[in-house]
PDB file of N, CA, C and O in Angstrom:
ATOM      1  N   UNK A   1       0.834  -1.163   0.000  1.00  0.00           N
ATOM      2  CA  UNK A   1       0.000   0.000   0.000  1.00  0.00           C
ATOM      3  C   UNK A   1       0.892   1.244   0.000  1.00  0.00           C
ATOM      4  O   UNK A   1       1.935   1.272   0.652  1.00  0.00           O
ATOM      5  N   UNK A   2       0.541   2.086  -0.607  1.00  0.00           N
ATOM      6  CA  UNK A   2       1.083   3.414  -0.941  1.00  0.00           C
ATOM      7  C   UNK A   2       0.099   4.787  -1.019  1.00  0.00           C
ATOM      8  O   UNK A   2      -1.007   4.733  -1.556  1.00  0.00           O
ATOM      9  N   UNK A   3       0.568   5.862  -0.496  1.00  0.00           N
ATOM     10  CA  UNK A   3      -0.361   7.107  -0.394  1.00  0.00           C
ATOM     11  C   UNK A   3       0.634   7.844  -1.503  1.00  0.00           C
ATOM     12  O   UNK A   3       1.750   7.481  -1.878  1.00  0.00           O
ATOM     13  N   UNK A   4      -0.176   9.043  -1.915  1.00  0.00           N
ATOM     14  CA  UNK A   4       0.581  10.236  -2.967  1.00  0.00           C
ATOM     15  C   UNK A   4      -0.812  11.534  -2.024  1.00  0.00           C
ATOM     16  O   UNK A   4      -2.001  11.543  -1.703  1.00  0.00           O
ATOM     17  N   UNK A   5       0.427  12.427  -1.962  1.00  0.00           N
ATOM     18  CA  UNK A   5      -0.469  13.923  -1.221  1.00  0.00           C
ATOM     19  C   UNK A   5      -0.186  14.706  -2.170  1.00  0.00           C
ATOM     20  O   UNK A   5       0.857  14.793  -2.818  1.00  0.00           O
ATOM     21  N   UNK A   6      -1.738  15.644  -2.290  1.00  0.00           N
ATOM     22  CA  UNK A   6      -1.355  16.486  -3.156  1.00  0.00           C
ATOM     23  C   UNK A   6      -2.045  17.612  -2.402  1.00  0.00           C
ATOM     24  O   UNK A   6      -3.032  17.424  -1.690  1.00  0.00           O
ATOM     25  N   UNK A   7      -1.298  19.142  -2.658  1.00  0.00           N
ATOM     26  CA  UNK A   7      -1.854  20.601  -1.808  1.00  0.00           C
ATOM     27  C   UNK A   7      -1.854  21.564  -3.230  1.00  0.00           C
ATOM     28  O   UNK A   7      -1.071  21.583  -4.179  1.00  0.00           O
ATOM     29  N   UNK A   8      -2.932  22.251  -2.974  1.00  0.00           N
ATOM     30  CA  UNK A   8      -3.391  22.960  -3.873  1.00  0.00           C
ATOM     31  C   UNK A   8      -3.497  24.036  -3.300  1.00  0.00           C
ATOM     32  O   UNK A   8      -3.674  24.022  -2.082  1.00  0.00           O
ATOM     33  N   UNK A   9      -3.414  25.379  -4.066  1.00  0.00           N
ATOM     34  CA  UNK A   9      -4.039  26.648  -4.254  1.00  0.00           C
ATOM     35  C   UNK A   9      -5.701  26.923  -4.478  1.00  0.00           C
ATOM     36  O   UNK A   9      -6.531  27.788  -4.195  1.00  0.00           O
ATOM     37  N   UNK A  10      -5.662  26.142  -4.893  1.00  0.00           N
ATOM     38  CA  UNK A  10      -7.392  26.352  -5.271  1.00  0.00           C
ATOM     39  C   UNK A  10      -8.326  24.802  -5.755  1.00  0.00           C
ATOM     40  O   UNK A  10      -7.995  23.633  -5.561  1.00  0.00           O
ATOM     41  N   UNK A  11      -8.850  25.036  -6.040  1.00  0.00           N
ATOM     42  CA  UNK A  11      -9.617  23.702  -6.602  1.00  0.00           C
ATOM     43  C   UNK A  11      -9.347  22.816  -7.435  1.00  0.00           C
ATOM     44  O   UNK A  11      -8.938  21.656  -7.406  1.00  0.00           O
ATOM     45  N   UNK A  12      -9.832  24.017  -8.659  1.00  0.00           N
ATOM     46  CA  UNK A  12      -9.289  23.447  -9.781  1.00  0.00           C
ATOM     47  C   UNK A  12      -7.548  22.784 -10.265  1.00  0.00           C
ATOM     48  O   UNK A  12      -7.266  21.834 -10.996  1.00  0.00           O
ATOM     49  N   UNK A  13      -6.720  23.658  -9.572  1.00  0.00           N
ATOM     50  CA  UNK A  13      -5.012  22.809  -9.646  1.00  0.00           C
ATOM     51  C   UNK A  13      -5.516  21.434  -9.048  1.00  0.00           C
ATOM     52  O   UNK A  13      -5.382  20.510  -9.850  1.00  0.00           O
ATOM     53  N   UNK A  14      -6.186  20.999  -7.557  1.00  0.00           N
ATOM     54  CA  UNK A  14      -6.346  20.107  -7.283  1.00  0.00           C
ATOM     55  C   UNK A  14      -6.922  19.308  -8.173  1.00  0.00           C
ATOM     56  O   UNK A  14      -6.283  18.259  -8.256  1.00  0.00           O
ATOM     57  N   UNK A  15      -7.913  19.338  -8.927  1.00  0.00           N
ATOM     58  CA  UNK A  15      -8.496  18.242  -9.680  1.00  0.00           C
ATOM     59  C   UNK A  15      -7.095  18.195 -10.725  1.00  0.00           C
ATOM     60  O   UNK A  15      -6.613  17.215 -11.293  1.00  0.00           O
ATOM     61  N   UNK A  16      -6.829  19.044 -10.739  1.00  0.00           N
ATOM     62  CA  UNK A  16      -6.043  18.607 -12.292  1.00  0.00           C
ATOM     63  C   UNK A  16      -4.743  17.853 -11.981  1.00  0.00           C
ATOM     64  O   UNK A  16      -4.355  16.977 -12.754  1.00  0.00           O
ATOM     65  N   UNK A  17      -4.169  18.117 -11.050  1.00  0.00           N
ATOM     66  CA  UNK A  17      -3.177  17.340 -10.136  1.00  0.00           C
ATOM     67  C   UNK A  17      -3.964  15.695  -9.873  1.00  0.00           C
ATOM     68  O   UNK A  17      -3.636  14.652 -10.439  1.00  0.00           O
ATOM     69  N   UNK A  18      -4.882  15.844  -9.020  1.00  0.00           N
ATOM     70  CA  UNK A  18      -5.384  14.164  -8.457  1.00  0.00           C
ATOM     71  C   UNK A  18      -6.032  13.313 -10.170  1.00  0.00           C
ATOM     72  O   UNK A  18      -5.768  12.153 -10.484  1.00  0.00           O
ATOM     73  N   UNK A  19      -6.970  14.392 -11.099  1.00  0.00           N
ATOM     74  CA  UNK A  19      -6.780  13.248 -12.266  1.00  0.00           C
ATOM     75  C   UNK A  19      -5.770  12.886 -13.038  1.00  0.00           C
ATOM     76  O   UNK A  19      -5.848  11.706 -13.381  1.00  0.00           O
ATOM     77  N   UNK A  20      -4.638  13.595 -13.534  1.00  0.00           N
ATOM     78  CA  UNK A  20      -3.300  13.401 -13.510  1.00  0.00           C
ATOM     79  C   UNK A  20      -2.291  12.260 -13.173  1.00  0.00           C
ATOM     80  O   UNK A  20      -1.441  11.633 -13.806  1.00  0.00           O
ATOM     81  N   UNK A  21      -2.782  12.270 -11.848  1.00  0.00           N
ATOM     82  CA  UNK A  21      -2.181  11.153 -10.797  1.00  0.00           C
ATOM     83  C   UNK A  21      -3.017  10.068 -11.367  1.00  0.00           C
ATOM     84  O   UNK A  21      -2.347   9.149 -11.837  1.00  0.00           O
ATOM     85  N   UNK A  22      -4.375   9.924 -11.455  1.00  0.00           N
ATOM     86  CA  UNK A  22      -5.522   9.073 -11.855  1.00  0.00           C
ATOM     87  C   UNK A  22      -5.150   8.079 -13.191  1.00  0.00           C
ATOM     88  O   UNK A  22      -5.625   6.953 -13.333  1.00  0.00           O
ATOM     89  N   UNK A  23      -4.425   8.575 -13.918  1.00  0.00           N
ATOM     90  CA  UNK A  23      -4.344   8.597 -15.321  1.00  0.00           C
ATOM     91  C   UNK A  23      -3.636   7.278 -14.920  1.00  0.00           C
ATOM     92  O   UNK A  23      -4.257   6.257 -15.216  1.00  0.00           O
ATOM     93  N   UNK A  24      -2.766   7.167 -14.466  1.00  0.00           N
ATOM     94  CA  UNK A  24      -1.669   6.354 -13.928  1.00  0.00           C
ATOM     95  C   UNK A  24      -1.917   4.918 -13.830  1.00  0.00           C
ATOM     96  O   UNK A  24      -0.970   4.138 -13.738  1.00  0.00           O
ATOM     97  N   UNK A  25      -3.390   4.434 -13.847  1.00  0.00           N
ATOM     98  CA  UNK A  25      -4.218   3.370 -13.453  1.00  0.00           C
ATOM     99  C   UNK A  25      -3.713   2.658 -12.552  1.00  0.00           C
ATOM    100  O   UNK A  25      -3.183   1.554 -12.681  1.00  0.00           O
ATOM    101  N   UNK A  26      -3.898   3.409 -11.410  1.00  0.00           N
ATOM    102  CA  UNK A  26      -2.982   2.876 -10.362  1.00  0.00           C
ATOM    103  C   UNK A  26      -4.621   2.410  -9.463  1.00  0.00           C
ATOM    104  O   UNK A  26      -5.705   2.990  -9.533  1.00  0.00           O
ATOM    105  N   UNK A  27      -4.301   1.370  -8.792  1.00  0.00           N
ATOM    106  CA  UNK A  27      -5.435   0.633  -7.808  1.00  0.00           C
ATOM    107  C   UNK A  27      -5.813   1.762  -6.610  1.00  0.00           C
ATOM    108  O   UNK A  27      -5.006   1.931  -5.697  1.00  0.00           O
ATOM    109  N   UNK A  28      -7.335   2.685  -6.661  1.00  0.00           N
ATOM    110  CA  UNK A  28      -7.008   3.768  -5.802  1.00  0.00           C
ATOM    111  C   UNK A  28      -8.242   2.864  -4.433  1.00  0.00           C
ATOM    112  O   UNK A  28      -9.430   2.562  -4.544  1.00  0.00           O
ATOM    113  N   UNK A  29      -7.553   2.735  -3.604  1.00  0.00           N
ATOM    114  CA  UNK A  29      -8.455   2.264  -2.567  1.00  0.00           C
ATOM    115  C   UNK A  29      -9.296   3.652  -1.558  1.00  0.00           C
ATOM    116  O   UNK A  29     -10.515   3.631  -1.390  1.00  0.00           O
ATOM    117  N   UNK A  30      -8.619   4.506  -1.116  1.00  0.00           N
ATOM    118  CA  UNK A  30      -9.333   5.854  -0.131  1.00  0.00           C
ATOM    119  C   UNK A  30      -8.483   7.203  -1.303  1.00  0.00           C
ATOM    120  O   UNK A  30      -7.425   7.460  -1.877  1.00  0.00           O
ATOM    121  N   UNK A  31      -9.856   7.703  -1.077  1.00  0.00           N
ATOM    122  CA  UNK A  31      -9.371   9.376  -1.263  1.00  0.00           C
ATOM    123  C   UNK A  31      -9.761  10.126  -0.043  1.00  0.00           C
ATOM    124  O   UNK A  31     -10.959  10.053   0.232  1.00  0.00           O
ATOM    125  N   UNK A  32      -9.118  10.734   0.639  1.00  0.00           N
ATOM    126  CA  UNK A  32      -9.058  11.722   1.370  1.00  0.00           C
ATOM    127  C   UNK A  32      -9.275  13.254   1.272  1.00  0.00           C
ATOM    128  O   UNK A  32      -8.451  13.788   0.530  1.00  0.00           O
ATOM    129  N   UNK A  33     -10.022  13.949   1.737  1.00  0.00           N
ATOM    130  CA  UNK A  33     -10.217  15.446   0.530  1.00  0.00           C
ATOM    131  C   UNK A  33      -9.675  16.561   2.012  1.00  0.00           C
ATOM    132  O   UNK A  33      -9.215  16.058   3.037  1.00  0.00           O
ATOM    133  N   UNK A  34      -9.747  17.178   1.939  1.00  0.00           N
ATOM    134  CA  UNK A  34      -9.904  18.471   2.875  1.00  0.00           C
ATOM    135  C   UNK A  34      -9.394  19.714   2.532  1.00  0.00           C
ATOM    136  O   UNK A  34      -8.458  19.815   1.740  1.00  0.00           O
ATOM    137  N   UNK A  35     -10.054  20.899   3.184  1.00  0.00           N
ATOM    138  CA  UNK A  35      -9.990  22.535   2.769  1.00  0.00           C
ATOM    139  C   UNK A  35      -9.722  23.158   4.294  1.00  0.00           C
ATOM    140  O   UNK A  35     -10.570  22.986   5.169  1.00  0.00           O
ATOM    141  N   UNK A  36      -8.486  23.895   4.559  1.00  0.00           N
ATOM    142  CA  UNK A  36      -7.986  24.531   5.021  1.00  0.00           C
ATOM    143  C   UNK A  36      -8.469  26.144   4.935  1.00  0.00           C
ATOM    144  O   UNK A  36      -8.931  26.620   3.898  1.00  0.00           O
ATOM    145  N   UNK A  37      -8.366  26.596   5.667  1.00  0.00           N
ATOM    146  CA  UNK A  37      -8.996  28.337   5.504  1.00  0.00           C
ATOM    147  C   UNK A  37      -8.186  28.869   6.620  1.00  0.00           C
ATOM    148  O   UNK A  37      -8.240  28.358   7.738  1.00  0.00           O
ATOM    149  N   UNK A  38      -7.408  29.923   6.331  1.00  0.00           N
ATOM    150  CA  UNK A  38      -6.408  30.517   7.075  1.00  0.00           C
ATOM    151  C   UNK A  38      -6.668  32.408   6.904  1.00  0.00           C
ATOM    152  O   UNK A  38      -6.318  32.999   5.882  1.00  0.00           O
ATOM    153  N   UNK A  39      -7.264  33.051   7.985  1.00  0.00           N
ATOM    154  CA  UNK A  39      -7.024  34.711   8.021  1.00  0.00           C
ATOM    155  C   UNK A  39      -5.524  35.467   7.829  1.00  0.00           C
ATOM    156  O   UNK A  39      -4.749  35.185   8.743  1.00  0.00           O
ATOM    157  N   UNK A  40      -5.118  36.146   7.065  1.00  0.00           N
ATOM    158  CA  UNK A  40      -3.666  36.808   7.604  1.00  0.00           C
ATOM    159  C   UNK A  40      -3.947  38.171   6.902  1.00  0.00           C
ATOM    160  O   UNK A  40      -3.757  38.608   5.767  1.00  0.00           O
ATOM    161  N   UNK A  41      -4.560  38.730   8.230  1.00  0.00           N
ATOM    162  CA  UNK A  41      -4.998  40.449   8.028  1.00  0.00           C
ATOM    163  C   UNK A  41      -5.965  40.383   7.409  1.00  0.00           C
ATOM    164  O   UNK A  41      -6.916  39.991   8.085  1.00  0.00           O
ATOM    165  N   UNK A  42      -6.226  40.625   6.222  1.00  0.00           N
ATOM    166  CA  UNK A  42      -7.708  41.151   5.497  1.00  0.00           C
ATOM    167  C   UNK A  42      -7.284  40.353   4.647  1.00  0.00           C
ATOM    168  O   UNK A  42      -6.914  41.076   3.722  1.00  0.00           O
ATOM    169  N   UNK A  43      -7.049  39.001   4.294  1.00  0.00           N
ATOM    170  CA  UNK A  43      -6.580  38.542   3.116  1.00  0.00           C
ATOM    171  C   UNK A  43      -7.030  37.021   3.509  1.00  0.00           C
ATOM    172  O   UNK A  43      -6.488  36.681   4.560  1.00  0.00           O
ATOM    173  N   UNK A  44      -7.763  36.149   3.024  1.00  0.00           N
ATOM    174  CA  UNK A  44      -8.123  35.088   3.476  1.00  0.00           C
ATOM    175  C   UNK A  44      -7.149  33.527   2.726  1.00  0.00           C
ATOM    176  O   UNK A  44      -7.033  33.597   1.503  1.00  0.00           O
ATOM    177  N   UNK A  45      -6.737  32.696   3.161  1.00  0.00           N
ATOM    178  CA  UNK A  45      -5.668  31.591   2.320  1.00  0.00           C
ATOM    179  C   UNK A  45      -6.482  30.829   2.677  1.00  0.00           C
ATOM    180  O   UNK A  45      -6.981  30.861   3.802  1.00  0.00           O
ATOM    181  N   UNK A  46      -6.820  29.859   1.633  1.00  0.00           N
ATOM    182  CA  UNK A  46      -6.787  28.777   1.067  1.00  0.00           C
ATOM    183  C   UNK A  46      -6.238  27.072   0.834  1.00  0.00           C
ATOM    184  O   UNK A  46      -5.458  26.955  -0.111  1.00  0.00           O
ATOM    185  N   UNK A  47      -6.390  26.469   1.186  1.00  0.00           N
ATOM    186  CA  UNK A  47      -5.549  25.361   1.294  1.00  0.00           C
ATOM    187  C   UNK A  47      -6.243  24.408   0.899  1.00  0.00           C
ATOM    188  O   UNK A  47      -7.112  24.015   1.677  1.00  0.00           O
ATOM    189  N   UNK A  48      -6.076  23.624  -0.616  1.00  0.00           N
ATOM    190  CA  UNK A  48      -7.218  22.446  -0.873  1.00  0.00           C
ATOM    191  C   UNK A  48      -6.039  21.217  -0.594  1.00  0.00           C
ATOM    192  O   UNK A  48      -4.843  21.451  -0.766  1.00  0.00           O
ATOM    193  N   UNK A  49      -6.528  19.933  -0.159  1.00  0.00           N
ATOM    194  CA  UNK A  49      -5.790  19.245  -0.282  1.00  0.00           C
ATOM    195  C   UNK A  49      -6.269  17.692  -0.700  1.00  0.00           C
ATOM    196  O   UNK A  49      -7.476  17.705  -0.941  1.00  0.00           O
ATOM    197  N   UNK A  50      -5.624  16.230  -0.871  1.00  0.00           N
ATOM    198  CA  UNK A  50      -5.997  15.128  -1.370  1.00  0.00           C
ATOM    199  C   UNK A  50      -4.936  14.510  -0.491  1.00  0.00           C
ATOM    200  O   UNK A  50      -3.905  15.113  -0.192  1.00  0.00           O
ATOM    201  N   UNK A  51      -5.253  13.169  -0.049  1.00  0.00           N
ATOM    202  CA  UNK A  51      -4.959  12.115   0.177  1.00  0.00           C
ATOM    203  C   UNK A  51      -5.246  10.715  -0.519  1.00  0.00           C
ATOM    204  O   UNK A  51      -6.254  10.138  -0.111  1.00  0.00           O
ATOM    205  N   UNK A  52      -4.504  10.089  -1.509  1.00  0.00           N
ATOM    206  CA  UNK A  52      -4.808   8.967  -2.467  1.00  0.00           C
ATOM    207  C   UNK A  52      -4.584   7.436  -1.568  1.00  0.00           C
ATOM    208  O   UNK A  52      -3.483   7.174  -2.053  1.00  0.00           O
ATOM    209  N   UNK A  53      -4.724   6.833  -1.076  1.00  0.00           N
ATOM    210  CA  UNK A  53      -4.998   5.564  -0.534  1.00  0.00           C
ATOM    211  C   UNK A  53      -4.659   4.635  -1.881  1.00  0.00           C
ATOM    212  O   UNK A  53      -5.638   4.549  -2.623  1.00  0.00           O
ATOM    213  N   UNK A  54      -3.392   3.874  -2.380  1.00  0.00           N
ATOM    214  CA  UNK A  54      -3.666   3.117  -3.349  1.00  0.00           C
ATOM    215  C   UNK A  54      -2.466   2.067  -3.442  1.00  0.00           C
ATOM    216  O   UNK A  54      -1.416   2.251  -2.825  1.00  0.00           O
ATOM    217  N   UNK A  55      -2.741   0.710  -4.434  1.00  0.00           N
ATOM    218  CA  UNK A  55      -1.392  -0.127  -4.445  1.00  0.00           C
ATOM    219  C   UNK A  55      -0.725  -0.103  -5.573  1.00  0.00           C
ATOM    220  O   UNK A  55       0.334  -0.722  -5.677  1.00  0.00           O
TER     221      UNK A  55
END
């Protein structure tokens, strides 16, 4: 078993990054998703991320 992480800027890099990875026909057992949200002053960050579960 093997994981691949991927962190994004925004959404869309993420999809295009995790189908990318997809292409690979690699055996994907868990995907993992999550969104980060960070304040710094008046400026709000972003953080998309993936976790691939696969063999």
């Amino acid at each position: 078993m093997k994981v691949k992480v991927f962190d994004e800027e925004c959404e869309r890099d993420l999809e295009v990054s995790v189908n990318n990875f997809l292409n690979n026909n690699v055996d994907v057992l868990d995907i993992k998703y999550q969104v980060a949200i960070a304040i710094n002053g008046e400026e709000q960050i972003y953080c998309f991320s993936a976790m691939i579960i696969y063999h």
